[in-house]
C-alpha positions as CSV (number, residue, x, y, z in Angstrom):
1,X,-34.5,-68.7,-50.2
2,X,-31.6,-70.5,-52.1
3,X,-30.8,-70.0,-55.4
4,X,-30.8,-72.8,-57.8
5,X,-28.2,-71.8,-60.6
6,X,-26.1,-74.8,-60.8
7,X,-27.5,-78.2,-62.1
8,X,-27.3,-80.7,-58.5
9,X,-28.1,-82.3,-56.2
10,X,-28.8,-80.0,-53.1
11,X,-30.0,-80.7,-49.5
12,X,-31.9,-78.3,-46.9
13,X,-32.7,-78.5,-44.0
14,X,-36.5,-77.2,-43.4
15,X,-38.6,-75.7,-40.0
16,X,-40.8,-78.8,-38.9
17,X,-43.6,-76.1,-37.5
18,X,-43.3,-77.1,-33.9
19,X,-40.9,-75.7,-31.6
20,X,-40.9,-77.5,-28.3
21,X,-41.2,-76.2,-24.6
22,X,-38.8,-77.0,-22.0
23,X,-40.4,-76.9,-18.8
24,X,-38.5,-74.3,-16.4
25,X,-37.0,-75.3,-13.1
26,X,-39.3,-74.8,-10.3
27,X,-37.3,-75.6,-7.1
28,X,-35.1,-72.9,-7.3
29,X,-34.9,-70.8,-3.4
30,X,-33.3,-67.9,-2.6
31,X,-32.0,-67.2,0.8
32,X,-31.3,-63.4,2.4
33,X,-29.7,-63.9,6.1
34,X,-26.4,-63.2,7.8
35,X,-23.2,-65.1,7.6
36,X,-20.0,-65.5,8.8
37,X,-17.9,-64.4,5.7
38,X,-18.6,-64.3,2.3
39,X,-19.5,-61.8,-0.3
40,X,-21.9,-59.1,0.4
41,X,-24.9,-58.5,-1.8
42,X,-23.8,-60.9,-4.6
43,X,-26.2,-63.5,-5.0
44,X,-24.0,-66.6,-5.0
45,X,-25.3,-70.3,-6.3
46,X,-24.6,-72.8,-3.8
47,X,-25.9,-76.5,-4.7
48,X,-24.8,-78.3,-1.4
49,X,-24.1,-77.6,2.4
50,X,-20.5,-77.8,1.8
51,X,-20.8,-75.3,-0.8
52,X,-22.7,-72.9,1.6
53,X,-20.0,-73.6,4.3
54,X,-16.9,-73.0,1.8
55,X,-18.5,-69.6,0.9
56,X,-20.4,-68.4,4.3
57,X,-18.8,-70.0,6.8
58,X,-20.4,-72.8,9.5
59,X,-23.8,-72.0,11.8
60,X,-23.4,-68.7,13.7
61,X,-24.9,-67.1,17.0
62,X,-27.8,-64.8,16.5
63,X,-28.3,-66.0,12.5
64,X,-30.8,-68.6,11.3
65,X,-29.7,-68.6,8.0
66,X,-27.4,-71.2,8.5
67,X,-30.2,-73.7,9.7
68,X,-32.6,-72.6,6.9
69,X,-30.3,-73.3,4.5
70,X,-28.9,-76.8,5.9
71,X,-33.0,-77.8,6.2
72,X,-33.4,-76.9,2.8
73,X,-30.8,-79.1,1.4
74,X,-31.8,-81.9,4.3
75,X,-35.2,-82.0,3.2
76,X,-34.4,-82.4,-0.5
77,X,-33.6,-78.8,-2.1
78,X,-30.8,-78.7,-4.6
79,X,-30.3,-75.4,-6.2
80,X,-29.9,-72.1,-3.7
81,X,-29.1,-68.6,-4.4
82,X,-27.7,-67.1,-0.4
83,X,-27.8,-63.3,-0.4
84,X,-25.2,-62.2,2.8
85,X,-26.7,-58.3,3.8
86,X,-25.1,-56.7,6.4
87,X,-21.7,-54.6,6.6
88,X,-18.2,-55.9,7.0
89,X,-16.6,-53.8,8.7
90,X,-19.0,-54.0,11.8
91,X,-17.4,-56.9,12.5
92,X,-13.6,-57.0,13.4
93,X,-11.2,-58.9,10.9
94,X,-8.5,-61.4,12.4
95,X,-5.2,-60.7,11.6
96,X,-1.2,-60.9,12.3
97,X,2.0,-59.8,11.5
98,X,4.5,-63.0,10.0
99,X,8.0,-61.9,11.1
100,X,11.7,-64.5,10.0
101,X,14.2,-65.0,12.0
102,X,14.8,-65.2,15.7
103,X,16.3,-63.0,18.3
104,X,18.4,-59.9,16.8
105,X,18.0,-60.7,13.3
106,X,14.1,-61.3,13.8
107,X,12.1,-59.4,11.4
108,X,8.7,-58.2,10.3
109,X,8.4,-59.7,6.5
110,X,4.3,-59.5,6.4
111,X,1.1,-58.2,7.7
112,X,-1.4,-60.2,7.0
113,X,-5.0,-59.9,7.3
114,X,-8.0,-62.5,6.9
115,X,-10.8,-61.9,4.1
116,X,-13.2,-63.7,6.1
117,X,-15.4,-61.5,8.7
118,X,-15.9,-62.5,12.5
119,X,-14.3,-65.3,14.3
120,X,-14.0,-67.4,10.9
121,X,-10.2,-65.8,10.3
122,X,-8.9,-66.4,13.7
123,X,-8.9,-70.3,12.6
124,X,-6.3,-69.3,10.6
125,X,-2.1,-69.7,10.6
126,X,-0.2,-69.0,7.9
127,X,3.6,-70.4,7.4
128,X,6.7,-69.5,5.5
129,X,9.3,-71.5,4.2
130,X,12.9,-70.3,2.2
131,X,13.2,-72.2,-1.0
132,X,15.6,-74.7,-1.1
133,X,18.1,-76.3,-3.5
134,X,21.3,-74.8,-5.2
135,X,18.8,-72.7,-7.6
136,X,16.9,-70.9,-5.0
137,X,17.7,-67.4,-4.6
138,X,17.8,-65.6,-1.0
139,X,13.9,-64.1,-1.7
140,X,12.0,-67.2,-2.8
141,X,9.8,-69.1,-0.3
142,X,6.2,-70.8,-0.3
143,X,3.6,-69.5,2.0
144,X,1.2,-72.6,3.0
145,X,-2.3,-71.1,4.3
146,X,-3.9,-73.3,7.2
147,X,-7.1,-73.8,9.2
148,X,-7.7,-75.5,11.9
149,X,-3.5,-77.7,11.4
150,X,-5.3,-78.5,7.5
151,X,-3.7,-77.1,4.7
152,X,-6.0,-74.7,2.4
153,X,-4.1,-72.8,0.3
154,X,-0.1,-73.0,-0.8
155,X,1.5,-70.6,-2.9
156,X,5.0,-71.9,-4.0
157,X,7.5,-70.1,-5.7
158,X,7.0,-66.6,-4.5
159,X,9.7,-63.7,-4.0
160,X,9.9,-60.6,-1.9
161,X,11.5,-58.6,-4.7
162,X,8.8,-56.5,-7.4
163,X,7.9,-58.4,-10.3
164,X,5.9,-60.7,-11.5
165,X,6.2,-63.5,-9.0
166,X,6.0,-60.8,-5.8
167,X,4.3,-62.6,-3.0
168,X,2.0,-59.8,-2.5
169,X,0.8,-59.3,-6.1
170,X,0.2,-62.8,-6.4
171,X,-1.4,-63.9,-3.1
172,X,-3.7,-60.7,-3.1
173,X,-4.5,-62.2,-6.6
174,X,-5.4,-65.6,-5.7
175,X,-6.0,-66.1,-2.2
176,X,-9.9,-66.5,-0.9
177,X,-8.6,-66.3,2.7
178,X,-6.1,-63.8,3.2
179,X,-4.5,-60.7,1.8
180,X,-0.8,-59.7,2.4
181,X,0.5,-56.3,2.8
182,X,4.5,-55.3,2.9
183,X,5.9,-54.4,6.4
184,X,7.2,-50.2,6.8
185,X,10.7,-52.0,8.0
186,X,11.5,-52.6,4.6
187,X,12.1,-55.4,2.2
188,X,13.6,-58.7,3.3
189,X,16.8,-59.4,1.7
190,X,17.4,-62.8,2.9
191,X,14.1,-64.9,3.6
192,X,14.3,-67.0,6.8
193,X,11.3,-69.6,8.3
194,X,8.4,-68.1,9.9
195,X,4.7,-68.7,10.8
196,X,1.9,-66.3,12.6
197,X,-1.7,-67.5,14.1
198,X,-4.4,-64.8,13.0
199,X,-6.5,-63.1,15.7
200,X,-8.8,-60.5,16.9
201,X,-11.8,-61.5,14.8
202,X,-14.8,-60.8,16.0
203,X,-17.4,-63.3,17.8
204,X,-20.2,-62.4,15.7
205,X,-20.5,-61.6,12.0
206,X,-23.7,-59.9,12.2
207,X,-23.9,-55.7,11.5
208,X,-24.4,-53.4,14.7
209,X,-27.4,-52.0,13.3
210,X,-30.0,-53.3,11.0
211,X,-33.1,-51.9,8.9
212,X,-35.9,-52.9,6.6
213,X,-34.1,-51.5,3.8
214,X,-30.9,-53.8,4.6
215,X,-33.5,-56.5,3.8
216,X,-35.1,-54.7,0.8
217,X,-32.8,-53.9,-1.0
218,X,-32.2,-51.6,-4.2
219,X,-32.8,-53.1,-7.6
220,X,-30.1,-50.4,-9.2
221,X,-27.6,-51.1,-6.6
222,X,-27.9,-55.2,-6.7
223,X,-28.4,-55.2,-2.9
224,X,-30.7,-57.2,-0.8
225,X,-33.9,-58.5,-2.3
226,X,-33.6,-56.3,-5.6
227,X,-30.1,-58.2,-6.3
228,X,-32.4,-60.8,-6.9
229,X,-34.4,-59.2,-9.8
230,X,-31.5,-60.5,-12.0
231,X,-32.5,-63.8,-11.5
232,X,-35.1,-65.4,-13.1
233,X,-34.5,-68.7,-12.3
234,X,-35.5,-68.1,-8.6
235,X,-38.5,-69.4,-7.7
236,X,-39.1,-69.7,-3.7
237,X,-37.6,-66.9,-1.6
238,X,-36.8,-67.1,1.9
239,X,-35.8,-64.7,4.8
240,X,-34.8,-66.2,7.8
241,X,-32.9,-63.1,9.9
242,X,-36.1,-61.2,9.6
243,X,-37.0,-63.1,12.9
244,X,-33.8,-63.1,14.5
245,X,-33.4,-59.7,13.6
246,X,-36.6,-58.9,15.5
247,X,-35.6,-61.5,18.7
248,X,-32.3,-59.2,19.0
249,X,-34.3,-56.0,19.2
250,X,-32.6,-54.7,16.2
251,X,-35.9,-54.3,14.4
252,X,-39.2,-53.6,15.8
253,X,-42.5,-55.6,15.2
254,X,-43.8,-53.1,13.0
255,X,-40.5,-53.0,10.8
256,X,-40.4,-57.0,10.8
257,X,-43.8,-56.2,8.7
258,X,-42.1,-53.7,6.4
259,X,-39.3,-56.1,5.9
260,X,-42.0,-59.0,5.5
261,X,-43.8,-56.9,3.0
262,X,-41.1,-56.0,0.9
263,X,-40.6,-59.7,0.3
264,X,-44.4,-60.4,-0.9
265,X,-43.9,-57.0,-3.0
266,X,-41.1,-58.6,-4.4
267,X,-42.8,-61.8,-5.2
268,X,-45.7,-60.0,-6.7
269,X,-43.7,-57.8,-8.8
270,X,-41.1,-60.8,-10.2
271,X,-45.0,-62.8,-10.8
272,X,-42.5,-66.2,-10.9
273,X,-41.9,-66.7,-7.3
274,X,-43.7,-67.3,-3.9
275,X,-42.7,-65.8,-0.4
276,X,-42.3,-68.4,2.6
277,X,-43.2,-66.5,5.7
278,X,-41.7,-67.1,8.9
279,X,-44.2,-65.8,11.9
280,X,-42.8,-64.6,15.6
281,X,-41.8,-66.6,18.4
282,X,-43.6,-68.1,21.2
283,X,-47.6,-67.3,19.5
284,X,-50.1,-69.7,20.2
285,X,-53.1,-70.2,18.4
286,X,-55.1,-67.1,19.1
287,X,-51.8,-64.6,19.0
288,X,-51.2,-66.3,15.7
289,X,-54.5,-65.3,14.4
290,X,-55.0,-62.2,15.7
291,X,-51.2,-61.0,14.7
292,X,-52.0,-62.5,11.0
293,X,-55.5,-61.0,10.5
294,X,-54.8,-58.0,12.6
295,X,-51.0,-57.5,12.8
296,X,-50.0,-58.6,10.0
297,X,-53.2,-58.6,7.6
298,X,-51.1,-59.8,4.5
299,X,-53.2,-61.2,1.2
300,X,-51.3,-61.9,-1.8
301,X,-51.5,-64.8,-3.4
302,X,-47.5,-65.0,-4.1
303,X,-47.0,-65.5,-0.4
304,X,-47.7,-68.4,2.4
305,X,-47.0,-68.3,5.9
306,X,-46.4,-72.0,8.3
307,X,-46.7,-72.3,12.2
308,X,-45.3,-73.0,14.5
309,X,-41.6,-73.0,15.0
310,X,-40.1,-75.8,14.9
311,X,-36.9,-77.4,16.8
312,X,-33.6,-79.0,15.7
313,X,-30.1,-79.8,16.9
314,X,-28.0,-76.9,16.7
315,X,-24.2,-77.9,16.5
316,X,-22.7,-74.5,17.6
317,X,-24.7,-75.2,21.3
318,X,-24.6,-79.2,21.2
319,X,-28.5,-78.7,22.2
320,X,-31.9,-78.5,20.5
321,X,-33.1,-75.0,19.3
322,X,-35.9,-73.4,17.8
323,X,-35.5,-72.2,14.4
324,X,-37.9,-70.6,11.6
325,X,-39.6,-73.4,9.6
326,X,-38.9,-71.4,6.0
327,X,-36.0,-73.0,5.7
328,X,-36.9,-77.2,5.9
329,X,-40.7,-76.2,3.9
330,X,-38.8,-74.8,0.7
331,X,-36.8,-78.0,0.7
332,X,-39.9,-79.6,1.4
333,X,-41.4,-77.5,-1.7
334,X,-38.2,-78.7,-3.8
335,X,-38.6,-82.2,-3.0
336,X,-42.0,-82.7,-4.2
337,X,-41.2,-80.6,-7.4
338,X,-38.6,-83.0,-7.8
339,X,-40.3,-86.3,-7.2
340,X,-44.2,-85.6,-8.3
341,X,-44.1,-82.1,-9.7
342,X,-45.1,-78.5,-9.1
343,X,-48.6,-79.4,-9.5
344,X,-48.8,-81.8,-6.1
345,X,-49.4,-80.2,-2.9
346,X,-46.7,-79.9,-0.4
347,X,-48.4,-80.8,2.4
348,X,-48.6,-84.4,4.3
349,X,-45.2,-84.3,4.2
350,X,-42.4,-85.0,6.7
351,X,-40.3,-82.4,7.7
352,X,-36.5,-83.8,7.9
353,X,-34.7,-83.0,11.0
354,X,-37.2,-81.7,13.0
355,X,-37.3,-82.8,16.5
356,X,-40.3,-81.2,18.0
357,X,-42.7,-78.1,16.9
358,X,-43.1,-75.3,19.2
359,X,-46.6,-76.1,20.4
360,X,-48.7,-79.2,19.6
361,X,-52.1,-78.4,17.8
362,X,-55.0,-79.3,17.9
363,X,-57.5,-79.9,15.1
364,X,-60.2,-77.9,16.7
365,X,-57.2,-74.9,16.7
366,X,-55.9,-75.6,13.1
367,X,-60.3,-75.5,12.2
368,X,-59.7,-71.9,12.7
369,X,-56.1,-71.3,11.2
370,X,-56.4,-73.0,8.1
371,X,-59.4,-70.8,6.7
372,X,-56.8,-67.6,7.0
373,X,-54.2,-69.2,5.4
374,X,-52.5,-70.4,7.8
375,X,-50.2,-73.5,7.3
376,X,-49.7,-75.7,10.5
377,X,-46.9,-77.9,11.1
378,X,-48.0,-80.7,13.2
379,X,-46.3,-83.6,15.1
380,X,-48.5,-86.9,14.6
381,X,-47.6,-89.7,16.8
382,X,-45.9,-92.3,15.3
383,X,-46.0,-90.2,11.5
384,X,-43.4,-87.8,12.5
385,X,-43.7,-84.2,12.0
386,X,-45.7,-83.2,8.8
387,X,-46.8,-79.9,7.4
388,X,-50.5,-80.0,7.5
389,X,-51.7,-77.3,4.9
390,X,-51.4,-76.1,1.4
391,X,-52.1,-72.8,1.1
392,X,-51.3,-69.0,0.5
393,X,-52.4,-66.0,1.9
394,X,-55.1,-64.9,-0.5
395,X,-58.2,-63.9,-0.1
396,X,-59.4,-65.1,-3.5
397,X,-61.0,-68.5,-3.8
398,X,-59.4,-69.1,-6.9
399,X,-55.9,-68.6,-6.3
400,X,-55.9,-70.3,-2.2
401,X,-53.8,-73.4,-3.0
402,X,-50.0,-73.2,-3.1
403,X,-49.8,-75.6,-5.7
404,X,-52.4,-74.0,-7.9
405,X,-50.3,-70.8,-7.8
406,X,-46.8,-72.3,-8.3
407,X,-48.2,-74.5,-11.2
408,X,-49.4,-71.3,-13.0
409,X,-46.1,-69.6,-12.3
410,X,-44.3,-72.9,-14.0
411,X,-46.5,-73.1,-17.0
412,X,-46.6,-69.1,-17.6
413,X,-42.6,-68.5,-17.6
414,X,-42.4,-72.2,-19.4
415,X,-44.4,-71.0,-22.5
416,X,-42.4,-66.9,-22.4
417,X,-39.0,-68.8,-22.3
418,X,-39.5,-71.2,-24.9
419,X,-41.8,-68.4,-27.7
420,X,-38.9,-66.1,-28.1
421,X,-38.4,-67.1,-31.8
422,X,-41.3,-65.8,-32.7
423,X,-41.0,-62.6,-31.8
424,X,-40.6,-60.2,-35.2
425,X,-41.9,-63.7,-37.0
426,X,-44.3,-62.7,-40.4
427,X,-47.5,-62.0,-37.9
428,X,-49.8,-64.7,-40.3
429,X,-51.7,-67.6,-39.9
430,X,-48.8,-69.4,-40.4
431,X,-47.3,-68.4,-37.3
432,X,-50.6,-69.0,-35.5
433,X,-50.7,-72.2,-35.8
434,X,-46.9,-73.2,-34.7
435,X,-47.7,-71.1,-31.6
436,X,-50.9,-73.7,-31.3
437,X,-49.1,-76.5,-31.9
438,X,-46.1,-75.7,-30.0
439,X,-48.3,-74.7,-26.7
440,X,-50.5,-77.4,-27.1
441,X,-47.5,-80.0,-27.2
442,X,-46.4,-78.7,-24.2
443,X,-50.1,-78.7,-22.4
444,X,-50.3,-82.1,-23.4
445,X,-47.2,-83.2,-21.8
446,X,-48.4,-81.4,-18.4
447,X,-52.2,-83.0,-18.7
448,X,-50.2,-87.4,-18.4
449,X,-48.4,-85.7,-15.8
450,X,-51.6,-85.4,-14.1
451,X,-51.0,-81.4,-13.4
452,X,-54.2,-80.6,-15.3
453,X,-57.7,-81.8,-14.2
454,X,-60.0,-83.4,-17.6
455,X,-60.6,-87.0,-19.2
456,X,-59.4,-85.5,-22.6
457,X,-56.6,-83.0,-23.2
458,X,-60.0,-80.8,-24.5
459,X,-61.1,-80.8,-21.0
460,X,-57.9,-79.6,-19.7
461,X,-56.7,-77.0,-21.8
462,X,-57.8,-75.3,-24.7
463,X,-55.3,-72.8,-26.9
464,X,-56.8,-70.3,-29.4
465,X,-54.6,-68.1,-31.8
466,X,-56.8,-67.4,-34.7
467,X,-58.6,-64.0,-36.5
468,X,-60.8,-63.7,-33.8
469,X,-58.2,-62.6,-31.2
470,X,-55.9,-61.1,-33.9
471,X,-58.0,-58.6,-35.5
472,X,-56.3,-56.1,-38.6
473,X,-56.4,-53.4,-35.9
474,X,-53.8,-55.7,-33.8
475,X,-51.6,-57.5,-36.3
476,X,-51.6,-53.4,-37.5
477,X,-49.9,-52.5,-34.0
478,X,-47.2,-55.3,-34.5
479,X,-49.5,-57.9,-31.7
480,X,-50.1,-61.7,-31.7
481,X,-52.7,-62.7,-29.0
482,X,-52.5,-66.4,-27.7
483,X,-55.4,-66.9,-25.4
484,X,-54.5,-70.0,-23.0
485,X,-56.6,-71.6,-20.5
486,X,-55.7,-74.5,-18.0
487,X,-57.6,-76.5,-15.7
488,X,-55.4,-77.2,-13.0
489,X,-55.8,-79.8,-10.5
490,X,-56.7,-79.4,-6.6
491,X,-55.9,-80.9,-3.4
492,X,-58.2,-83.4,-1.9
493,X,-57.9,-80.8,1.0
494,X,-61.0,-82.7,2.7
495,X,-61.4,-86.7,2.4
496,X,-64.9,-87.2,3.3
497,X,-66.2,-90.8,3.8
498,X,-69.6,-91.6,4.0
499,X,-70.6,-94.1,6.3
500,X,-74.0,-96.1,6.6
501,X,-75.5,-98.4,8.9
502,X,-77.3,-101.5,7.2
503,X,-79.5,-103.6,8.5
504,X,-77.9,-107.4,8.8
505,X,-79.6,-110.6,7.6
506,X,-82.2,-110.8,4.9
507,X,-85.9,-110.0,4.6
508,X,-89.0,-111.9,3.4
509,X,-91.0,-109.0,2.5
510,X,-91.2,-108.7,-0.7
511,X,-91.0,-105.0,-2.0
C-alpha cells in the first residue's frame, strides 16, 4: 500500500475483481510427413501454401504430406505447424563446381553445394559477375542465386580475399539455398565471369528406411511427435506418411498401428488435441470394420478416424489420385471453428477439392460404421462430397461426439491460460469470488454463442469456489478448488419427423 506523507492530491489505479478469459485458438494442426527440403525435426509455422512450398518444397512422389497440407489450407485451415522426419543424407544433394575464365586461364573459384535435399537443388544455377567501375578491386564480384531462369537470392559486393566481406563467410551466413566451399587450387587472384547448373540431386527426398519411432518421436530430443510437446497451441494433429509409409512396404501393418498409436498416446497425454486418423487403402465396408474393431481396436476419446479415401488432382502426375482424407477434414475442422465455433459439428460439410471418394456408401453400410466410430465421407448427388459423421473413437457414451470433446478441450486450456495470476494470490474468499466471476464471465460469453445447452446461464453452467470445496485442511496444503460444470450442446445426429395420416373432410358426429 502507498504511503500518504505528503498533503495531495494522489491517483491509483485499483484491481476491478474480474480478470477476463481470452478464449484459446482451436484450429491450430500439426502435420508430421516427408518433404522435399526443409528443416528436420523443427516444428516450423507455416500459415499459407506458399509458405509450406518456400520451406518444404512442392508435392513429391511417395509423400502425401504435400496434399494433406494443401487440403487443409483449401478447405479453410490457416495456422499449421509441418514436422519434416526423415534423414538428409539418404537423399543425394545437387551440387557443382563454379569455375572463371575460359580455356588456359579457366579456373575452379567455387564448389558449391545446395541446402535443399532431393531433386529441389538441381533447379538451381548460380552466376558470378567481376565488379565493375574504376573502384572495384580484382576480388569483388556478386553471386546472383537462380531457380528455374528466376532470381532468388543476390549477394553483391563479395571478395575472394579473408575478411569480413569473404564470399564464403557471408553466403554460408545468409544463403537458404546454397553453401559455398573454397576450391584446393587456391585463391583467385583476379575474378573473371562464371556460372554453374547444380546436379545430381536425388529423385526422391524420402529416407531409405523408416520406423515407428521416426514417427514417434523423443520428447528430450525435439523429434517427431514429441517436438510437438512444446507447443501448446496445437490443437489437431495429423500424419499423413503413416499410409504411404505402409503402401511402400517400409512399414508393416502392425507397425502402421504402433505408429498410429503413438499419435492417440500423444493426444491423450497433451489432453488439448485430437488425432485424425487416416485408415489403409482399398477396404470396403466390412474390411473397414473388421480392421477397426479387430485390427486396429483403438478407443480414446482424443482420436477419430474418416473413410474412405478420397481423390484429387495431383499436379506432379497431371492425373487424379487418391490421397488420405486427414488432411482436407482438419481444414474442414478449422473452418467451422472459424465460422460457427468449436462447439458445431464438423460434419455435413463439403470437402474442397475432392473429386471422388474411394468407394460410394451406402446408408445401410454407414448403419453399421457409424456406431464404431467410424466417420464416412460420402458423395451425394448434386451436394458434392460431405463428411457424414461426428464422432471419435470412444467407447464412452459421454465423450462420442467430436465436437463435445474439442469444446471441452477449448474451455479447459481457455480457463488454465487466462488463471495464472492467481497463482500464490492470498488463498481467501476474496480470491474465490474473482475466480467465480472471472469463469463465469467467460461461461456466459460461450452459453449466446450457443456452445452450451440451457434457457438460463444456470442451466448451462454452474461455478462453485466457496468453504465447501476449500476446507482448512486444503487452503493448509497451499490449494484452491474451483469445481466447474458445463452442459455442452449435441448434434442433432438423428432428425426424426413424424408423419401422420389424417382423415380429409369434416365429420357430423359429434364427440
Amino acid at each position: 500500500m502507498p504511503q500518504y506523507l505528503t498533503p495531495g492530491v494522489y491517483v491509483e489505479e485499483v484491481d476491478s475483481g474480474s480478470r477476463p478469459i481470452e478464449g484459446v485458438a482451436t484450429a491450430v494442426a500439426a502435420f508430421v510427413g516427408l518433404a522435399k527440403s526443409g528443416p528436420v525435426n523443427e516444428p516450423t509455422l507455416v500459415t499459407n501454401w506458399t509458405q509450406f512450398v518456400t520451406s518444404f518444397g512442392d508435392f513429391m512422389e511417395g509423400s502425401y504430406l504435400a496434399h494433406a497440407v494443401y487440403g487443409y489450407f483449401m478447405n479453410g485451415g490457416g495456422v499449421a505447424y509441418i514436422v519434416r522426419i526423415g534423414n538428409e543424407g539418404d537423399s543425394p544433394l545437387a551440387r557443382g563446381e563454379l569455375t572463371t575464365g575460359s580455356g588456359a586461364s579457366k579456373k575452379a573459384a567455387y564448389h558449391i553445394e545446395a541446402l535443399a535435399v532431393g531433386d529441389a537443388g538441381d533447379k538451381l544455377s548460380v552466376e558470378m559477375e567481376p565488379k565493375t567501375g574504376d573502384s572495384a578491386s580484382d576480388d569483388a564480384f556478386r553471386l546472383v542465386v537462380k531457380r528455374d531462369g528466376k532470381v532468388e537470392e543476390t549477394f553483391d559486393d563479395l571478395s575472394t580475399k579473408p575478411g569480413a566481406k569473404n564470399a564464403v563467410k557471408v553466403v554460408n551466413a545468409q544463403s537458404k539455398l546454397i553453401k559455398l566451399s573454397e576450391p584446393t587450387t587456391g585463391a583467385i587472384e583476379k575474378v573473371a565471369k562464371g556460372n554453374v547448373s547444380l546436379g545430381g540431386g536425388g529423385g526422391k527426398a524420402s529416407p531409405a528406411r523408416l520406423e515407428p519411432a521416426d514417427f514417434i518421436g523423443d520428447a528430450a530430443a525435439r523429434t517427431g511427435l514429441g517436438g510437438l510437446e512444446a507447443y501448446d497451441e496445437v490443437t489437431m494433429v495429423v500424419v499423413p506418411d503413416a499410409m504411404s509409409a505402409y503402401e511402400s512396404g517400409t512399414i508393416d501393418l502392425e507397425q502402421l498401428k504402433a505408429v498410429q498409436l503413438g499419435v492417440i498416446t500423444h493426444c491423450e497425454l497433451m489432453g488439448n488435441r485430437v488425432a485424425i486418423l487416416d485408415p489403409p487403402k482399398g477396404y470396403n465396408a466390412q474390411l473397414i470394420k473388421d480392421w477397426r474393431m479387430e485390427g486396429a481396436g483403438y478407443d480414446s476419446k482424443q482420436a477419430t478416424l474418416y473413410w474412405p479415401w478420397i481423390k484429387v488432382s495431383d499436379p506432379l502426375s497431371g492425373k487424379n489420385i487418391f490421397v488420405p482424407p486427414s488432411g482436407h477434414v482438419a481444414g474442414v475442422w478449422a473452418n467451422t471453428d472459424n465460422t460457427r465455433g468449436v462447439h458445431k459439428a464438423p460434419a455435413n460439410e463439403v470437402i474442397r477439392g475432392a473429386v471422388d471418394v474411394e468407394i460410394k456408401i451406402t446408408g445401410g453400410e454407414q448403419g453399421l460404421l457409424n456406431p464404431e466410430g467410424i466417420n464416412c465421407i460420402r458423395a451425394f448427388a448434386g451436394r458434392g462430397i460431405r463428411i457424414w459423421g461426428a464422432r471419435t473413437l470412444s467407447s464412452d457414451p459421454a465423450w462420442k461426439y467430436i465436437n463435445v470433446r474439442r469444446l471441452f478441450n477449448y474451455v479447459e486450456s481457455s480457463i488454465k491460460g487466462a488463471t495464472d495470476w492467481a497463482v500464490f494470490e492470498p488463498n481467501d474468499q476474496a480470491l474465490w469470488a474473482k475466480l467465480r466471476r472471472t469463469i463465469a464471465a467467460f461461461l456466459v460469453m460461450e452459453w449466446r454463442k450457443g456452445a452450451l445447452f440451457g434457457m438460463t446461464p444456470a442451466e448451462a453452467f454452474y461455478v462453485k469456489c466457496d468453504d465447501e470445496n476449500n476446507p482448512a485442511e486444503g487452503i493448509d496444503l497451499g490449494q484452491v478448488v474451483v469445481d466447474v460444470g458445463i452442459a455442452p450442446v449435441k448434434p442433432a445426429e438423428f432428425v426424426i419427423f413424424r408423419v401422420a395420416q389424417l382423415q380429409g373432410g369434416t365429420s357430423l358426429v359429434a364427440e
